[in-house]
N, C-alpha and C positions, 0 to 999 in steps of 0.2 A: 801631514795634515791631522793625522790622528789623533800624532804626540800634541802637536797644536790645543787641539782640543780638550784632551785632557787635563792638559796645560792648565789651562782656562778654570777647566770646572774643578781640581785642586784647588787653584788660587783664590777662587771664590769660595770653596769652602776655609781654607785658612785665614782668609780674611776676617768673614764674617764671623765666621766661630772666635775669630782674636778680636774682632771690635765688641762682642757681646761679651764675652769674659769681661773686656773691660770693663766696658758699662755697669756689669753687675758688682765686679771688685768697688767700682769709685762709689756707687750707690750703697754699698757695703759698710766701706769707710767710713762714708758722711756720714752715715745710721748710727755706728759702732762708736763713732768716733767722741761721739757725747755720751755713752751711757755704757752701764755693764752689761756682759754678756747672758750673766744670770743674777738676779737681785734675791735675796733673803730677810723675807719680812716676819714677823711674831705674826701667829694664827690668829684670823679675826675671833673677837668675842660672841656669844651665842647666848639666848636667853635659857638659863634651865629651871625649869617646870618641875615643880616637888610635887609630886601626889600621894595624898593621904591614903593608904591599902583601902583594896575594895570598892573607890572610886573610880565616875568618870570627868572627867574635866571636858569641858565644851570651850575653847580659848580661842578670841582670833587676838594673833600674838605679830606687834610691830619688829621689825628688822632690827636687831639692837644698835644702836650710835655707836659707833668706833671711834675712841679715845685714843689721843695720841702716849706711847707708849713703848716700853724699851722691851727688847729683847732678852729672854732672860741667859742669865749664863753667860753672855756674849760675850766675853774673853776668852773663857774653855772651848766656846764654842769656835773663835776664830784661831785659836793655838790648835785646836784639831782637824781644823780645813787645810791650816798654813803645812801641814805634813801629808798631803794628799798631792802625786805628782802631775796630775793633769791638771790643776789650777796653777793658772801664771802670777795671778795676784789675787789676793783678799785684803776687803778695805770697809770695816769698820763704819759707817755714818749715822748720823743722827738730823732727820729732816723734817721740818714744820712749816707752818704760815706763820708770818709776824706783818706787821707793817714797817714802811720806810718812809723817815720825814725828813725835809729840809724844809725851810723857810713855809708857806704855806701850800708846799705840795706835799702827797702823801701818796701813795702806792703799797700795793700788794705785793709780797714777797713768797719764795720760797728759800728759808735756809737750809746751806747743807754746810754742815759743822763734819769737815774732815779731818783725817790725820794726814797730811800733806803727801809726805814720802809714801804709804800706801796709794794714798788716791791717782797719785800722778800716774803712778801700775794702769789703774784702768782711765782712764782721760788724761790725756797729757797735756794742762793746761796750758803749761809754755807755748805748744802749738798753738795757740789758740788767742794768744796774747795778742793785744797790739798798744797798751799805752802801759807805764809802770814797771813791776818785776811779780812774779809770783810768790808773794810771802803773806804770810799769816800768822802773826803773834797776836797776841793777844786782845791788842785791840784794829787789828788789818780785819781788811775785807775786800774783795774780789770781784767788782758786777760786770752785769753782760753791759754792753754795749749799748742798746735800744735802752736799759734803764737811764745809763747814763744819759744820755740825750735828753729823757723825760725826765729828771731831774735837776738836769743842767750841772751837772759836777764834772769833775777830771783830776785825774789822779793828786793826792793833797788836799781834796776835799772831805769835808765832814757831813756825813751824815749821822740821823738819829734813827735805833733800831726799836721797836715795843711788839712785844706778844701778844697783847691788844691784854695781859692781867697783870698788868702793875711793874710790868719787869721791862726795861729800856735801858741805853747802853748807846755812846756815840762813841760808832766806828770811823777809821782815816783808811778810805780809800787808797789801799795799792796798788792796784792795777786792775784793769779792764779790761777783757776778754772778750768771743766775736767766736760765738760755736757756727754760727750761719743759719740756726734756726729760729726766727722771731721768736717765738714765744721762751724759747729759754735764755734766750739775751734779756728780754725784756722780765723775765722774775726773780731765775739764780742768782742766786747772793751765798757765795761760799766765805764762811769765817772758820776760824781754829776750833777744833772739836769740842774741847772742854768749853770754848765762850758759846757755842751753841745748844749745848747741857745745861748752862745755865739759865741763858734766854728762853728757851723751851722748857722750864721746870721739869728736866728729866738728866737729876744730874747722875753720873757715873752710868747711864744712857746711853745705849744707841737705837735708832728703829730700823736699820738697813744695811745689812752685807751685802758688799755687791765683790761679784766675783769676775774675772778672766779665762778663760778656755782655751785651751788648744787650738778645739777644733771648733771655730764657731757654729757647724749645722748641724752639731751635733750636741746642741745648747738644751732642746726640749729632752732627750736625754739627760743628761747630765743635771738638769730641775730637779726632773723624777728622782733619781738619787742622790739626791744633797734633802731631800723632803724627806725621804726616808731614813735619811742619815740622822740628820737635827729635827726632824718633826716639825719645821718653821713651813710655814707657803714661801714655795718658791715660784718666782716669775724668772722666765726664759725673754731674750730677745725678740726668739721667733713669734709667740704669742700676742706679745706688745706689737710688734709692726707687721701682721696678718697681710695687710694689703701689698707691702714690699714683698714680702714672702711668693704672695698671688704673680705680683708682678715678674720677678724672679721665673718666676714657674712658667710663666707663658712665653717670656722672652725666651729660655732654654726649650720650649716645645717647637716654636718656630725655627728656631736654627735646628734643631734637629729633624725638621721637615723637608728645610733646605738641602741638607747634607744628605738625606737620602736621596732627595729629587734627582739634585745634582748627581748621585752615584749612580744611578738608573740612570741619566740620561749619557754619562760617559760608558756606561757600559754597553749600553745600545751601540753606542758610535763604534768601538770597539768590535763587537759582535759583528755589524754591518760589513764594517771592513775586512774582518777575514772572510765573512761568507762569501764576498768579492773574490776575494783573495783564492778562497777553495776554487770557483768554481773557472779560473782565470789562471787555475795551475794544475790543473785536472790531470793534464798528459802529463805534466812532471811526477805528480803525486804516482799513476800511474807507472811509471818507469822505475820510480824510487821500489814499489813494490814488489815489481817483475826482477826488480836485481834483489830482490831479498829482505827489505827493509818488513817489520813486523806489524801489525796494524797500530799495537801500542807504541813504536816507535813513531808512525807519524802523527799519533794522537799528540805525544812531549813535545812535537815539532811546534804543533801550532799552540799547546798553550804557554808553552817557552815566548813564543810569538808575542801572546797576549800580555803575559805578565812582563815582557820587557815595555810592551808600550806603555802599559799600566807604571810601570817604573821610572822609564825616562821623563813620560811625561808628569809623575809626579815631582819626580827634579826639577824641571823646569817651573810649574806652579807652584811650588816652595819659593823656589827666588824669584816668580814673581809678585808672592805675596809679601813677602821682605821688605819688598821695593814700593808698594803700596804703603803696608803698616809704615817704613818710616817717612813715608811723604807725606799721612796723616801727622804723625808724631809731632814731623817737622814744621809744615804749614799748615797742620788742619787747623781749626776754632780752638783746636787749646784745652779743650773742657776737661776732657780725662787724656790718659796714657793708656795705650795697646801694649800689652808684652805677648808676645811668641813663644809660651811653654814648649821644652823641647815633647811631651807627652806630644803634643798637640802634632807638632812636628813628624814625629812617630806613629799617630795614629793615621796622620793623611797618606803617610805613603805606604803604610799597610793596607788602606783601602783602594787608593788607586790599585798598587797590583793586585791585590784580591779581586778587584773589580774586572780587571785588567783577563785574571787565571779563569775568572766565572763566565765572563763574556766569549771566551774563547771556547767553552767548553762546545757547545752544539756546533759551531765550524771542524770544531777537531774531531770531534764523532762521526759527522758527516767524513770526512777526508778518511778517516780514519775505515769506514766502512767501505771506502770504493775498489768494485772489480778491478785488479790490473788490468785487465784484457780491453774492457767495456771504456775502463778511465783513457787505454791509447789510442784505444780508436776515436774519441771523440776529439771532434774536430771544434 
């Protein structure tokens, strides 16, 4: 009944600690899945204030307007990132508002003028595809999904691009993509880098490196030196989606609420049981002593004891959280996938027995303490 038990409170912690990993990997993905891990933009502009020596100046001074606007250097600057070995990709862009016309509709946009083969490094558009192919020459362009809709187009169609100052351009729809977030269905419009240089009057421009990571949670790091590096502002992932981040955080405090509960509660059941155990072996323990046996020899007895139940029955709730995770996999709602890290694996049966060795400690002390004499006579 013990191993039972343990059984049990194993399988519920590898479950639930494998259904939350997931959640957090797929919520991870969708996140990551549209944007870079850390972006690098040119430092906003600032008003400066010349004062004449020996003066004071009394100003109240408006926040200056931010002009769209290139990055300087940004060649040197991305041939010096591209040699740095914890970035998986660096990608060059150039992004603004224009308008988008067909017939007598018009919409708001945001262009991003990529260089294809880096960009696909951090979003892999093909994933993402679902009408056309992913190409962009010179006059291709790429919209979300919800645009198209609100435009009424499909791949073949022509639309017309303006910056709203004199500069327009009809683009031919290539293909249409479906990132799963409204709002970036409904404005990204990626065209060829150099035709978004153009359109945006920022030619031989970019305004945004966006870069790939290793480690992604280790992105607000990795900000801080790349700002220190190129002296650009850098934005981290984490910073951008604070509230997933939050979410994240809570969801990991809770499972690890569980996983303690659950191990106090198995260790109790454990502990119970040998105390049963001491006091329902009294005369043996007894005997064992009177022939010789040492106190710390029956102390190894009992937490031998413990840490086998602690063991077998983490065996057992290993396979049968197995048997769970893949009858989710299999039948559940489909939403995300559970994996079963062998860490994970690992760590449950190190804490059953641990659980298993600590629980046994005060039976075995006790046992360990008893008079032979006192232990045979008890009836």
């Amino acid at each position: 009944m013990i191993i039972g038990g343990v059984a049990i409170g194993v399988a519920v912690i590898v479950f639930i600690s494998a259904l939350i990993q997931g959640l957090q990997a797929n919520l991870i993905e969708r996140t990551l899945g549209t944007q870079a891990h850390v972006s690098l933009h040119a430092p906003q502009q600032v008003n400066q204030i010349i004062s004449p020596p020996n003066t004071v100046q009394m100003l109240y001074e408006d926040q200056r307007a931010q002009r769209l606007r290139s990055i300087n250097n940004w060649q040197e600057v991305v041939s010096n990132l591209d040699q740095i070995q914890t970035l998986q990709a660096v990608s060059p862009m150039v992004s603004g508002p224009a308008l988008v016309k067909r017939g007598d509709a018009i919409q708001s946009v945001a262009i991003m003028g990529v260089d294809l083969a880096r960009y696909q490094r951090i979003v892999p558009l093909q994933d993402y595809l679902t009408q056309g192919q992913v190409r962009l020459k010179a006059d291709d362009v790429l919209i979300g999904s919800e645009m198209a809709k609100d435009l009424g187009v499909r791949v073949g169609s022509k639309i017309r691009l303006d910056n709203g100052l004199d500069v327009n351009a009809v683009m031919n729809v290539a293909g249409i993509f479906e990132l799963g977030i409204r709002e970036l269905d409904s404005r990204y419009l990626y065209v060829d880098l150099k035709r978004a240089q153009s359109l945006l009057n920022l030619p031989g421009g970019v305004t945004v490196i966006d870069l790939r990571i290793d480690d992604i949670f280790a992105a607000e790091e990795v900000a801080a030196q790349m700002h220190r590096l190129t002296g650009l502002k850098a934005d981290s992932w984490i910073g951008s989606n604070a509230q997933l981040m939050n979410a994240i955080s809570a969801q990991s405090l809770s499972t690890n609420m569980i996983i303690v509960f659950v191990a106090i509660s198995v260790a109790f059941a454990i502990a119970s049981v040998l105390s049963i155990s001491v006091v329902q072996r009294t005369r043996e323990i007894g005997i064992l002593r009177a022939t010789g046996a040492s106190r710390d020899q029956i102390l190894v007895i009992f937490l031998i004891q413990g840490a086998v139940f602690g063991l077998l029955g983490s065996v057992m709730g290993i396979l049968t959280s197995y048997a769970l995770v893949w009858s989710f996999n299999q039948f559940g709602p489909g939403l995300f996938y559970i994996p079963i890290s062998p860490s994970l694996i690992s760590a449950a049966l190190l804490l059953a027995t641990l659980s298993g060795l600590i629980a046994a400690a005060i039976p075995a002390r006790r046992a360990a303490r008893l008079d032979p004499v006192e232990a045979i006579r008890h009836v």
